[in-house]
C-alpha positions in Angstrom: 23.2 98.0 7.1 24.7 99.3 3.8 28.3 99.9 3.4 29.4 103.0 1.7 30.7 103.6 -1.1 29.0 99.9 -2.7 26.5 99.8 -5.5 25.1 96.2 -4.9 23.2 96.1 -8.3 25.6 98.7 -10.5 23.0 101.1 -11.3 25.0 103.8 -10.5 23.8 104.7 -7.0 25.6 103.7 -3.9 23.0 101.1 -1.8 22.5 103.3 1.3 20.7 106.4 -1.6 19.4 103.6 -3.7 15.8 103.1 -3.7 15.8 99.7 -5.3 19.6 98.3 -4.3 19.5 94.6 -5.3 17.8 95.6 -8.2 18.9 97.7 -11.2 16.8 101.0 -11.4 19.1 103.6 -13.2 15.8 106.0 -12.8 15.1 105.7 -9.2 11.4 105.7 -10.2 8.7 105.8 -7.4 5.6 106.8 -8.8 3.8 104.1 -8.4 2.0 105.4 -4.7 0.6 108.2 -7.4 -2.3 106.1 -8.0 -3.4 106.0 -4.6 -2.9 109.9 -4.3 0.1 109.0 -1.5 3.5 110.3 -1.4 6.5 107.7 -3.0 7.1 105.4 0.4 11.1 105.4 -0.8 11.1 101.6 -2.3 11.0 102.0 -6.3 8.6 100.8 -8.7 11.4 98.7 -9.8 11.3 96.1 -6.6 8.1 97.7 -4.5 6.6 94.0 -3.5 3.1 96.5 -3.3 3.1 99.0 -6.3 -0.1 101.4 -6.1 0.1 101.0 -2.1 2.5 103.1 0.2 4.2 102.6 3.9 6.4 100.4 2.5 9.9 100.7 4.5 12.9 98.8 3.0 16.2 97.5 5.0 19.5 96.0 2.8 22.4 94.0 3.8 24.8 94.0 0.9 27.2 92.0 3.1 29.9 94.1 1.6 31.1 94.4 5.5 31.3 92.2 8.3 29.8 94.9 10.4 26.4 94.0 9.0 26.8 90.6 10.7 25.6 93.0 14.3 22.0 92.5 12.7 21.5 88.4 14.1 23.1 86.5 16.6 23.5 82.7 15.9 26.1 80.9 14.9 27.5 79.2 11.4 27.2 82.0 9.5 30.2 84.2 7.7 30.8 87.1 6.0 33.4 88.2 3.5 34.0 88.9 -0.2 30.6 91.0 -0.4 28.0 87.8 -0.1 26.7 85.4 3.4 28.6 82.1 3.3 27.5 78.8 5.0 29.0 75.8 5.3 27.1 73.0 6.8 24.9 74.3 9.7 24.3 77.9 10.4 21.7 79.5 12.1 20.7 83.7 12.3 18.2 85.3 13.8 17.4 89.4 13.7 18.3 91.2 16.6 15.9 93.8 15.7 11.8 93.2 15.4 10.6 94.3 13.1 6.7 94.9 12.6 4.4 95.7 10.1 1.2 93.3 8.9 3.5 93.1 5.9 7.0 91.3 6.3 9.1 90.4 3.7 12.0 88.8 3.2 14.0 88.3 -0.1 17.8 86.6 -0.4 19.7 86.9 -3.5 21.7 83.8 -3.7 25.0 83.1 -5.6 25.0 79.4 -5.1 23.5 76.6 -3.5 24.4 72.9 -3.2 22.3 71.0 -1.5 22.6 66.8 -1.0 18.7 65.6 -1.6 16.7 66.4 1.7 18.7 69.3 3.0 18.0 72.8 2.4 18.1 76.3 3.1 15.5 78.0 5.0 14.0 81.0 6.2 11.6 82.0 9.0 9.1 84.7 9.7 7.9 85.6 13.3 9.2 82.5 15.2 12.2 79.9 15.3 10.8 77.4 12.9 10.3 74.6 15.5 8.4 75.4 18.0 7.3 79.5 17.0 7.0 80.8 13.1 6.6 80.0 9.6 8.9 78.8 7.1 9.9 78.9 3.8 12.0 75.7 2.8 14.2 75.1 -0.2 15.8 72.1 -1.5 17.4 71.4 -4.8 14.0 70.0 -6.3 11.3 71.4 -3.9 10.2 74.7 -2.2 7.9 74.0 0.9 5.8 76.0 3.1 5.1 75.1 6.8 4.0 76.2 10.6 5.5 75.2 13.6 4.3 72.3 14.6 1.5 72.6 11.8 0.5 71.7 8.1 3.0 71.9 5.2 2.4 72.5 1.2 5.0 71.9 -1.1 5.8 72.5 -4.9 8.4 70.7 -6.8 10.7 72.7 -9.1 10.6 71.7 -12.8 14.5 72.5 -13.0 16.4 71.4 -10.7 18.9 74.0 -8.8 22.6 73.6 -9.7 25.4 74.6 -7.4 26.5 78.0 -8.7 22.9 79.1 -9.8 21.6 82.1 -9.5 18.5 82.5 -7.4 16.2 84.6 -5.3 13.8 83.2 -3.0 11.2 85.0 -0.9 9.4 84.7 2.3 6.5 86.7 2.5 3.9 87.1 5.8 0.5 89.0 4.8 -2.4 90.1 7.0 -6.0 90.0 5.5 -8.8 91.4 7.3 -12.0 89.2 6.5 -14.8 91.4 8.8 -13.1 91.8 11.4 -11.0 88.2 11.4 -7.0 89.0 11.2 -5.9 86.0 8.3 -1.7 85.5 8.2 -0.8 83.6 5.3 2.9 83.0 4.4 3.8 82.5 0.6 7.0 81.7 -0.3 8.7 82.0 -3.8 11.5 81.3 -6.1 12.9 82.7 -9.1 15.6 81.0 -10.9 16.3 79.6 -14.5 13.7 81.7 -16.0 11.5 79.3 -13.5 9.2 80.8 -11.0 7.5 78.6 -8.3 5.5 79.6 -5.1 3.4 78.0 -2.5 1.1 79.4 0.5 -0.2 78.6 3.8 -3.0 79.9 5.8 -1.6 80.3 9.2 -3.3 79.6 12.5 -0.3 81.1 14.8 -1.7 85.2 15.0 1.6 85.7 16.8 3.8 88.9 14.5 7.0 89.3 16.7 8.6 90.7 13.3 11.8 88.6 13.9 13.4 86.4 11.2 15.5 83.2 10.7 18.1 82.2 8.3 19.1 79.0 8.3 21.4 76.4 6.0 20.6 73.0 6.8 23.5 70.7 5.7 24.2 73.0 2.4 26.6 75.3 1.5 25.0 78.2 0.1 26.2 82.0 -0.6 23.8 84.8 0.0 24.6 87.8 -2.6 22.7 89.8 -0.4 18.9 90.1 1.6 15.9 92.5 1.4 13.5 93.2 4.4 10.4 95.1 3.5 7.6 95.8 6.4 4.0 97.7 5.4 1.3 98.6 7.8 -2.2 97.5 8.1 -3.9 94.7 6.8 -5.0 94.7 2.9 -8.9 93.9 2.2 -9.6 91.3 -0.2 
């Protein structure tokens, strides 16, 4: 999924040995499993979306090769100059399932330009229309929604400008409440020294560990994306 030799964040470790590789961790630190009494999982301190828990398992496409495009099938989509490009409409979804009652996915993007209305997406465990849930992005809004279901939205207090830097997450949880399985999808963006997120209880039980990226009507250029999948439910 990596291509060698590429150091996606310049820390000085090429991405395939980098514990952290679209975030800068000259250290490698992974300690934080310590206060558990577990053994380091392999994702750093510096971008482990559970510090203090372990199992987490990490999979990065730098883009740096148009190999990496093997991972989805779909269409729209193009690689080249070490980033994801879209133009329009594009659509990819993983080949691969893969499962954990953790799933998270996290794009690094170089630019977005979005007309009002359109936006770029991405989905956990389904399609997005009839199967999954998504996280939606606009220019001005970041929304949450099952297929088919409910939707909550947030607006963005700044606006995002074509050329911006950004990072947006999708992330599926499992919570155990007795003996009830409760998914919830949050979704999250970081950008301007903003950060915004929104949830959604889900009804849809259904974890086929497949995801979607989609660019609807934008152009948008992906620097690179971070899966991360963790075992078990967490207890409240």
């Amino acid at each position: 999924m990596t291509a060698e030799p590429h150091d996606e964040d310049g820390d000085g470790s090429f991405d395939a040995c980098d514990n952290c590789p679209a975030t800068a961790n000259v250290n490698q630190a992974d300690t934080s499993e310590e206060t558990v009494h577990a053994f380091p999982d392999g994702v750093g301190d510096a971008c482990d979306p559970r510090p203090g828990a372990a199992g987490d398992v990490l999979r990065f496409y730098s883009f740096a090769s148009e190999a990496q495009g093997a991972a989805w099938t779909g269409a729209g989509w193009s690689i080249s100059g070490d980033a994801l490009h879209a133009s329009g409409r594009a659509t990819w979804t993983s080949t691969r399932s893969l499962q954990g009652d953790g799933y998270l996915v996290r794009a690094d993007v170089a630019s977005l330009a979005a007309a009002p209305g359109n936006a770029f997406a991405i989905t956990l465990d389904g399609d997005g229309v009839s199967t999954g849930a998504t996280c939606r992005l606009t220019d001005s809004l970041l929304a949450v929604s099952e297929a088919g279901s409910a939707m909550n939205q947030v607006a963005l207090v700044n606006v995002v400008a074509p050329g911006e830097l950004l990072t947006l997450f999708a992330w599926r949880t499992i919570t155990l409440s007795g003996t009830t399985r409760i998914p919830e999808l949050t979704c999250r963006i970081v950008h301007g020294g903003e950060m915004k997120e929104t949830s959604l209880v889900l009804t849809d039980e259904l974890t086929t560990g497949m995801h979607v990226i989609d660019a609807q009507d934008v152009s948008v250029d992906i620097t690179s994306l971070s899966v991360y999948t963790s075992p078990g439910p967490k207890n409240p």
